[in-house]
PyMOL Python script that loads the backbone (N, CA, C, O; Angstrom):
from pymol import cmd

cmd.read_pdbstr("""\
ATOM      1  N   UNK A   1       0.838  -1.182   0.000  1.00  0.00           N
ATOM      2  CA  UNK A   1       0.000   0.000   0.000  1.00  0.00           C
ATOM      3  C   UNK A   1       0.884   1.247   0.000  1.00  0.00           C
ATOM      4  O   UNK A   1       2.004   1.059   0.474  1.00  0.00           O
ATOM      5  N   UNK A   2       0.608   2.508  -0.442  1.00  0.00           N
ATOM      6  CA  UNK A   2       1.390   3.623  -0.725  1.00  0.00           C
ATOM      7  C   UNK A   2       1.033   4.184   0.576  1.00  0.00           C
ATOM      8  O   UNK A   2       0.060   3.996   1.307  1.00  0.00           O
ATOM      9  N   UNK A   3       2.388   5.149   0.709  1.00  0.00           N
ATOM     10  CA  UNK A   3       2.420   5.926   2.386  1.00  0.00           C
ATOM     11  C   UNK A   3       2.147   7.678   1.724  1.00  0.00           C
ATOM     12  O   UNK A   3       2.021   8.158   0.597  1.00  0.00           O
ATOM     13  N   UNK A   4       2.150   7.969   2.479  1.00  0.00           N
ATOM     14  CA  UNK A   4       1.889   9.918   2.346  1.00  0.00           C
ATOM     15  C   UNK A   4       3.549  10.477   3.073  1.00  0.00           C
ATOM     16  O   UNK A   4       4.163   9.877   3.955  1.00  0.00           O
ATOM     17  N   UNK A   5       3.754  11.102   2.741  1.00  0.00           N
ATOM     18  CA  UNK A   5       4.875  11.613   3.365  1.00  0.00           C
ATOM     19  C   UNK A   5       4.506  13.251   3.439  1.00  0.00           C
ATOM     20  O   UNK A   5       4.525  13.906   2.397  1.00  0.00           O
ATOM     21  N   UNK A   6       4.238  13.755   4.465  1.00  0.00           N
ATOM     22  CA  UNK A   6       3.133  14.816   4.796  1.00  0.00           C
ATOM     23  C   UNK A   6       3.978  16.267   5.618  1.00  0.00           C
ATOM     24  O   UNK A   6       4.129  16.412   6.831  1.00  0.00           O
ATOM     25  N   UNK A   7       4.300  16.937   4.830  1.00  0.00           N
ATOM     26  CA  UNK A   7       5.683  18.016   5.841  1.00  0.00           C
ATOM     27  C   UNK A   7       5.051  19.412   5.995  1.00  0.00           C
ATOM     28  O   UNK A   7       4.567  19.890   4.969  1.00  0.00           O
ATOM     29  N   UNK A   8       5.006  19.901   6.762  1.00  0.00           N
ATOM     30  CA  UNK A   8       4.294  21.317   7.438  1.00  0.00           C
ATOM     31  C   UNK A   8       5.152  22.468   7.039  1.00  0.00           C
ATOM     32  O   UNK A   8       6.292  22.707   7.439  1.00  0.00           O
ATOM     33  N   UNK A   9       4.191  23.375   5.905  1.00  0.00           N
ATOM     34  CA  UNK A   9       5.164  24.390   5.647  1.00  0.00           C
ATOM     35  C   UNK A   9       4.784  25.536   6.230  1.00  0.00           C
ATOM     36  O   UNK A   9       5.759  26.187   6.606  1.00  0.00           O
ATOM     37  N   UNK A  10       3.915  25.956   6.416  1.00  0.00           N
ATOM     38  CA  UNK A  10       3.178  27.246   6.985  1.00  0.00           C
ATOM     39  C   UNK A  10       2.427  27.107   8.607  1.00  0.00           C
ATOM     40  O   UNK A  10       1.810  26.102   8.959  1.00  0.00           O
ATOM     41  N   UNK A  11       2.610  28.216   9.392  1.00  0.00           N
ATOM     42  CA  UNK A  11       2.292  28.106  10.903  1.00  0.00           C
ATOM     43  C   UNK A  11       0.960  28.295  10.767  1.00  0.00           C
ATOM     44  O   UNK A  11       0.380  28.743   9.778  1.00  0.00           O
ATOM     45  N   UNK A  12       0.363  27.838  12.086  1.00  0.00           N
ATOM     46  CA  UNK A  12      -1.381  27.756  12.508  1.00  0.00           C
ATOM     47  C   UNK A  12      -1.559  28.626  13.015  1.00  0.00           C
ATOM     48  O   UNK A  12      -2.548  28.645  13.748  1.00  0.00           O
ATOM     49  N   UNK A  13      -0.588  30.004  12.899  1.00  0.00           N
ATOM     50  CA  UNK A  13      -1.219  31.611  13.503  1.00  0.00           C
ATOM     51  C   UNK A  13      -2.696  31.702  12.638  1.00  0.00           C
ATOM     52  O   UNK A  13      -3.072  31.064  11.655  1.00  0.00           O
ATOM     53  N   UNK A  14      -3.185  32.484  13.220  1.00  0.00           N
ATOM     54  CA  UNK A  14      -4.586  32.879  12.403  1.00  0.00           C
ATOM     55  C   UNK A  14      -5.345  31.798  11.773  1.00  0.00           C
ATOM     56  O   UNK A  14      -6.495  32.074  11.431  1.00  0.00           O
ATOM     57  N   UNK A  15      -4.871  30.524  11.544  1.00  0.00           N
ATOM     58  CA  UNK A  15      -5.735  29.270  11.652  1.00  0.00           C
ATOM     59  C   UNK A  15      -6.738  29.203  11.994  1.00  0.00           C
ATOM     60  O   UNK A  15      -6.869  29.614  13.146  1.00  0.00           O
ATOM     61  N   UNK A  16      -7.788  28.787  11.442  1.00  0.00           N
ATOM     62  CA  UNK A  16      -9.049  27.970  12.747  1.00  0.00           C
ATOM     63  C   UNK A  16      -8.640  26.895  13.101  1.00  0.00           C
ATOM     64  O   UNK A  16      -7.806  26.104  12.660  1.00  0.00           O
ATOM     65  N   UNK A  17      -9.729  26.945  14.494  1.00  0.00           N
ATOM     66  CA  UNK A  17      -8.978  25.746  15.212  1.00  0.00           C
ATOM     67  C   UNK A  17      -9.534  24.321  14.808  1.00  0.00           C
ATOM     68  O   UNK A  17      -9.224  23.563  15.727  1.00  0.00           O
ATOM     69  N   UNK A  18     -10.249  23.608  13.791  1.00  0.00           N
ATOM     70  CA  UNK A  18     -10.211  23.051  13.212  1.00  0.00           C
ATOM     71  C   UNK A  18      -9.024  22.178  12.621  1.00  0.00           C
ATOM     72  O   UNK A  18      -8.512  21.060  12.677  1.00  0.00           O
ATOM     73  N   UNK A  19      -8.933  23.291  12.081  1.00  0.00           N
ATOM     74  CA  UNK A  19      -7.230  23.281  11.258  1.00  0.00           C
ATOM     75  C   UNK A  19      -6.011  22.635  12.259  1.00  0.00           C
ATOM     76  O   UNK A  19      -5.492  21.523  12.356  1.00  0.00           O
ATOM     77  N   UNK A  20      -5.905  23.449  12.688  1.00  0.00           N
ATOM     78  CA  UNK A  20      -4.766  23.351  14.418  1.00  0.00           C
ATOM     79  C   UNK A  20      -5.211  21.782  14.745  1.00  0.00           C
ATOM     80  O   UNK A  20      -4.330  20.926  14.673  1.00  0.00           O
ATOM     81  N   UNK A  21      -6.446  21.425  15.074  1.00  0.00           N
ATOM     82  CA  UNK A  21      -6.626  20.303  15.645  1.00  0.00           C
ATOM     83  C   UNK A  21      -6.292  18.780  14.592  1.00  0.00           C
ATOM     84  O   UNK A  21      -5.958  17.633  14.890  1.00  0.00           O
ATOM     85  N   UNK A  22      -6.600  19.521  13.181  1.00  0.00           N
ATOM     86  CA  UNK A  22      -5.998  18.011  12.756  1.00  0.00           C
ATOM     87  C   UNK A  22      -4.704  17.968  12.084  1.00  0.00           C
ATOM     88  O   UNK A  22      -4.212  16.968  11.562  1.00  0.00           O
ATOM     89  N   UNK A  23      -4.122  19.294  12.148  1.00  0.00           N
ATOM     90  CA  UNK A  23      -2.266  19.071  11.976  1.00  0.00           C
ATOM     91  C   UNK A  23      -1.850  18.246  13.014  1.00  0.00           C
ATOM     92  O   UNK A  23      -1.007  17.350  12.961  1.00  0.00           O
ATOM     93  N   UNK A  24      -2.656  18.702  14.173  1.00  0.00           N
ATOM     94  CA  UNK A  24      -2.110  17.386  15.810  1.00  0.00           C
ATOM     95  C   UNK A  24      -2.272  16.427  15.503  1.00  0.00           C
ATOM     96  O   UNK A  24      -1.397  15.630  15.839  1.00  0.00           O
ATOM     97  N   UNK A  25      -3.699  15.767  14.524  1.00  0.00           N
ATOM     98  CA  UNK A  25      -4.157  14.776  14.570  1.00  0.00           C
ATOM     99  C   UNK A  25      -3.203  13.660  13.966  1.00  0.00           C
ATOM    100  O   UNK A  25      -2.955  12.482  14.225  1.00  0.00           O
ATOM    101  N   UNK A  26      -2.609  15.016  12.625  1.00  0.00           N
ATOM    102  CA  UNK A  26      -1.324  14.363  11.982  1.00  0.00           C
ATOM    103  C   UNK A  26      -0.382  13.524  12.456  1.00  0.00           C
ATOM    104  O   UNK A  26      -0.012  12.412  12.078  1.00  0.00           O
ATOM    105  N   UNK A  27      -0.033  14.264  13.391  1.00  0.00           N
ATOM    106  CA  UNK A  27       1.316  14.972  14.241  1.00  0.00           C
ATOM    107  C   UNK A  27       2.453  15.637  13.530  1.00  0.00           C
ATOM    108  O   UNK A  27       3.597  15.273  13.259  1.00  0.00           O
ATOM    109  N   UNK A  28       1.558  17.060  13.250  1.00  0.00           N
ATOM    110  CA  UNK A  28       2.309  17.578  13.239  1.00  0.00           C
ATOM    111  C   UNK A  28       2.470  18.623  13.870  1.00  0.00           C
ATOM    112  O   UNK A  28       1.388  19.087  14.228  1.00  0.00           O
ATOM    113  N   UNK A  29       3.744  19.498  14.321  1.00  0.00           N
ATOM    114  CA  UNK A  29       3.567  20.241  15.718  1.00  0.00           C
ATOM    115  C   UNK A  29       4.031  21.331  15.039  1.00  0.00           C
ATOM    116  O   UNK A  29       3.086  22.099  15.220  1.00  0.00           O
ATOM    117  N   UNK A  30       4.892  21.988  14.326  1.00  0.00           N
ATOM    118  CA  UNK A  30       5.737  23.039  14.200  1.00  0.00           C
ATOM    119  C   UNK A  30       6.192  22.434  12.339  1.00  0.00           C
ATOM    120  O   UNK A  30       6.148  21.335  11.787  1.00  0.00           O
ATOM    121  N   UNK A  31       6.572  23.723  11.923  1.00  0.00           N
ATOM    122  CA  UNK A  31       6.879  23.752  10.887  1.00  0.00           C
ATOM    123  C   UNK A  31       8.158  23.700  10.319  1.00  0.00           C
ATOM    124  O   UNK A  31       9.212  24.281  10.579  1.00  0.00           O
ATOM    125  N   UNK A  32       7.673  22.498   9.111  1.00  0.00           N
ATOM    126  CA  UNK A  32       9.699  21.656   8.676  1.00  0.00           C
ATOM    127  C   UNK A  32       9.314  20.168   9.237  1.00  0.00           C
ATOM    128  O   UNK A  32       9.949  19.296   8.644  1.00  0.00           O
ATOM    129  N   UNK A  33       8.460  19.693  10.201  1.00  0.00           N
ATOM    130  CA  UNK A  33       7.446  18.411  10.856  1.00  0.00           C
ATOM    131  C   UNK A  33       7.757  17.355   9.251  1.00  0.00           C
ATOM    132  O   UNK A  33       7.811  17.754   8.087  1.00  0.00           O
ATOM    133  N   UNK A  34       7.886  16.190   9.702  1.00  0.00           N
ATOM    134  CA  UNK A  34       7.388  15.176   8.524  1.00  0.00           C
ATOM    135  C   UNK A  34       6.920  14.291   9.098  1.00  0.00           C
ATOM    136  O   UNK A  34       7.303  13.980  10.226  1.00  0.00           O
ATOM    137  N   UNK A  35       5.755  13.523   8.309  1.00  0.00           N
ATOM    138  CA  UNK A  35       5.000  12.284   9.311  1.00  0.00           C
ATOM    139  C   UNK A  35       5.242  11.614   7.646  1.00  0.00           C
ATOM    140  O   UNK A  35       5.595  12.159   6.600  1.00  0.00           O
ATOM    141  N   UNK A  36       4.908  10.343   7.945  1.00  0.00           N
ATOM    142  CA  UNK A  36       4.979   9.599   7.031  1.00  0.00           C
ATOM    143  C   UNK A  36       3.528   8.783   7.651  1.00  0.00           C
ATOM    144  O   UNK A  36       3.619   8.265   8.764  1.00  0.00           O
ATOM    145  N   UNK A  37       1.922   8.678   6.724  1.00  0.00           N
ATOM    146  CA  UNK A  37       1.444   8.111   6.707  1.00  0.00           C
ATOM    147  C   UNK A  37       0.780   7.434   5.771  1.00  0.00           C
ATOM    148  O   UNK A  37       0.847   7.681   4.567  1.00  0.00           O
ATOM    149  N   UNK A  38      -0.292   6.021   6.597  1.00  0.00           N
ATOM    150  CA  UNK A  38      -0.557   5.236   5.274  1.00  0.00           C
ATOM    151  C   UNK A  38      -1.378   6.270   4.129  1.00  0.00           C
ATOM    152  O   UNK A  38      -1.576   7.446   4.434  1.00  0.00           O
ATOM    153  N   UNK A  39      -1.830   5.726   2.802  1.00  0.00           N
ATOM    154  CA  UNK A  39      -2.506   6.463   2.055  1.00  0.00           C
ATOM    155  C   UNK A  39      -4.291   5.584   2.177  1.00  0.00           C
ATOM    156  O   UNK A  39      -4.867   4.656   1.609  1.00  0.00           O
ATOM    157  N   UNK A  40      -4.631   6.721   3.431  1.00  0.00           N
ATOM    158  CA  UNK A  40      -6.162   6.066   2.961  1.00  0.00           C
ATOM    159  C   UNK A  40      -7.300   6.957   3.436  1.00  0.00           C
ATOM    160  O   UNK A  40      -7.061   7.799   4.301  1.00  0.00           O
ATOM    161  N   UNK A  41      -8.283   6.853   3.028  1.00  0.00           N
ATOM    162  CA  UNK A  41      -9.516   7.911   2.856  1.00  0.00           C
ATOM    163  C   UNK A  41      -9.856   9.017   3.567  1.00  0.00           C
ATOM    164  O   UNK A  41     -10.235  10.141   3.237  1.00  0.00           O
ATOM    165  N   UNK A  42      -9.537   8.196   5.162  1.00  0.00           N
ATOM    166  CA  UNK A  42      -9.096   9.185   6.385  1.00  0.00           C
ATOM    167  C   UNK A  42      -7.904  10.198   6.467  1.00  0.00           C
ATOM    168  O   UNK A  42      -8.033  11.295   7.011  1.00  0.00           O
ATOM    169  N   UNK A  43      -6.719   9.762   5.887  1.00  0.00           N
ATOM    170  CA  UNK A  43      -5.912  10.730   6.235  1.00  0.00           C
ATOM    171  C   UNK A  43      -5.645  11.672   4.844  1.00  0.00           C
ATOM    172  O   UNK A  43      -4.887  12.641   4.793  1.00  0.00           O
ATOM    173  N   UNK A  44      -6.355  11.205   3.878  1.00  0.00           N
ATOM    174  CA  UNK A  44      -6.450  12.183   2.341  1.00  0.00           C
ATOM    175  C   UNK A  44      -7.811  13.398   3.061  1.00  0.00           C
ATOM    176  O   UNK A  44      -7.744  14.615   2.886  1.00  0.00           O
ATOM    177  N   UNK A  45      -8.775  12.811   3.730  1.00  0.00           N
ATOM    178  CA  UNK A  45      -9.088  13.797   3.852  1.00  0.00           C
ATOM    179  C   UNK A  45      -8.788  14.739   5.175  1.00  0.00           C
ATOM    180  O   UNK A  45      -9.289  15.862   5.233  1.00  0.00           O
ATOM    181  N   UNK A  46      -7.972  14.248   6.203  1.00  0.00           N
ATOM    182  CA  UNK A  46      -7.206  15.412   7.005  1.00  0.00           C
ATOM    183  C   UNK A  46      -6.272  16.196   5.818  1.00  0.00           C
ATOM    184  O   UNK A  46      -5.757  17.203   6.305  1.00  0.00           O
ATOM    185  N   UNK A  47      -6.030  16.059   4.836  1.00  0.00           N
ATOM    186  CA  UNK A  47      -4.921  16.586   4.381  1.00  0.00           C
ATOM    187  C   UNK A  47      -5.323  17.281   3.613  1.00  0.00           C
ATOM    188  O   UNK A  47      -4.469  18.126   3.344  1.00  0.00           O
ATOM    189  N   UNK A  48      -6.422  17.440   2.941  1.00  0.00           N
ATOM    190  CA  UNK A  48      -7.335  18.308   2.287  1.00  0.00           C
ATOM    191  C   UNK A  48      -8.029  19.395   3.074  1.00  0.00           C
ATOM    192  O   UNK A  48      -8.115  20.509   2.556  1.00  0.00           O
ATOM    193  N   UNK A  49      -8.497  19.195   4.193  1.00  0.00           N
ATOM    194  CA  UNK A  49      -8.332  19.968   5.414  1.00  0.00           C
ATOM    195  C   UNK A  49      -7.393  21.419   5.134  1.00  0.00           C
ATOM    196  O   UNK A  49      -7.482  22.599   4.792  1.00  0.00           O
ATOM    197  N   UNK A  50      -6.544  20.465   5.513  1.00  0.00           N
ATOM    198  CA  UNK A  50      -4.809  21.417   5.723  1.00  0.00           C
ATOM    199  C   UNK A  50      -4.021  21.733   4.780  1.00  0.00           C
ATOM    200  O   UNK A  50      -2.912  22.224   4.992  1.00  0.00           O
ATOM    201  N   UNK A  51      -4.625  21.423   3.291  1.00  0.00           N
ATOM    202  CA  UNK A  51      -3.790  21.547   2.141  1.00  0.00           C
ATOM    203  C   UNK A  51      -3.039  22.978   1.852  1.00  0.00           C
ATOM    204  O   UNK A  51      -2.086  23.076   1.079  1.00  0.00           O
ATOM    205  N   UNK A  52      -3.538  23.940   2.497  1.00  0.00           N
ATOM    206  CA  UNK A  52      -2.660  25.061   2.386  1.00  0.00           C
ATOM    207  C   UNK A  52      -1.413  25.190   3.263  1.00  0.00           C
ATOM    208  O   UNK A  52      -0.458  25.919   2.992  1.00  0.00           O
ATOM    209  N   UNK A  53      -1.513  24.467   4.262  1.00  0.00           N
ATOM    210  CA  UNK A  53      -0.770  24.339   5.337  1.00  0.00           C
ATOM    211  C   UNK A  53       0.841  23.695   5.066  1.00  0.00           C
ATOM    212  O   UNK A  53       1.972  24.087   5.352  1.00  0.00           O
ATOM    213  N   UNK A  54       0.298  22.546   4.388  1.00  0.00           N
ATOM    214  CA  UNK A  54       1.673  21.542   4.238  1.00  0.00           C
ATOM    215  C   UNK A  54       1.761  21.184   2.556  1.00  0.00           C
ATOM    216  O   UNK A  54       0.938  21.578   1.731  1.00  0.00           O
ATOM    217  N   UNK A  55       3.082  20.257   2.232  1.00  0.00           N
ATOM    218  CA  UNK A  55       2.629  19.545   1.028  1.00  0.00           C
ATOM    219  C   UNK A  55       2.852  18.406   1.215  1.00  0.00           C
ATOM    220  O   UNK A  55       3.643  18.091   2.104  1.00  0.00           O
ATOM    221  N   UNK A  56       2.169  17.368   0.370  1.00  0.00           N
ATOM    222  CA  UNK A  56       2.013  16.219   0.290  1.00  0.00           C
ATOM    223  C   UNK A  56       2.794  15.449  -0.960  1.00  0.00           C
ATOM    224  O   UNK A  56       2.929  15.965  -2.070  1.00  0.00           O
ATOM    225  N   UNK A  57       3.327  14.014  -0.569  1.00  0.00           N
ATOM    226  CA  UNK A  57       4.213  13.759  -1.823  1.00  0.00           C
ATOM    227  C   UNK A  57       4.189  11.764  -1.660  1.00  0.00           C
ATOM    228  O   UNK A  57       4.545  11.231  -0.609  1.00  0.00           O
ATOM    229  N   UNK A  58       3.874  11.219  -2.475  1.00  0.00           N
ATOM    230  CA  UNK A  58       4.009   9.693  -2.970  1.00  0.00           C
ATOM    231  C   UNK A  58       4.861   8.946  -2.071  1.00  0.00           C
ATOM    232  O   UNK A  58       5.730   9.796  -2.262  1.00  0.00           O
ATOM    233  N   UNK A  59       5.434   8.123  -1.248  1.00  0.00           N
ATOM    234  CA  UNK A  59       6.728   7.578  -0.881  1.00  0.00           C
ATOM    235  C   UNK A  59       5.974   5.783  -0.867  1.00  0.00           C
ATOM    236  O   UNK A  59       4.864   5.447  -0.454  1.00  0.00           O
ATOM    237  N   UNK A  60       6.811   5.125  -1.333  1.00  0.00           N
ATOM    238  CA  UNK A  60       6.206   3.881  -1.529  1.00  0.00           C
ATOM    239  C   UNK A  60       7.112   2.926  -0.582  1.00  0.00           C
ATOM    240  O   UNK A  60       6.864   1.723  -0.501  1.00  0.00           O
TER     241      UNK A  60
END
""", "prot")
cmd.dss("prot")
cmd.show_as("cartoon", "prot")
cmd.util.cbc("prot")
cmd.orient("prot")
């Protein structure tokens, strides 16, 4: 199965807290963060969420 490799480029100043709550959910805390997760329905859509926030990239 393909992983997400998920890295935080922009801070959660002025964020809603929405937002804030599922970069945690990520884990991600601070910006330059990388999580590596699986690729599945749940975490495509935290990441759509936060798509301005971070970028997202393939790692198999």
């Amino acid at each position: 199965m393909a992983r997400l490799k998920v890295e935080q480029k922009k801070s959660t100043i002025g964020c809603k807290a929405n937002q804030r709550e599922t970069l945690r959910t990520l884990g991600l805390k601070r910006i330059g963060d990388v999580v590596v997760k699986e690729d599945r329905p749940e975490i495509r859509g935290m990441v759509h969420t936060v798509r301005h926030l971070v970028t997202v990239e393939e790692v198999d």
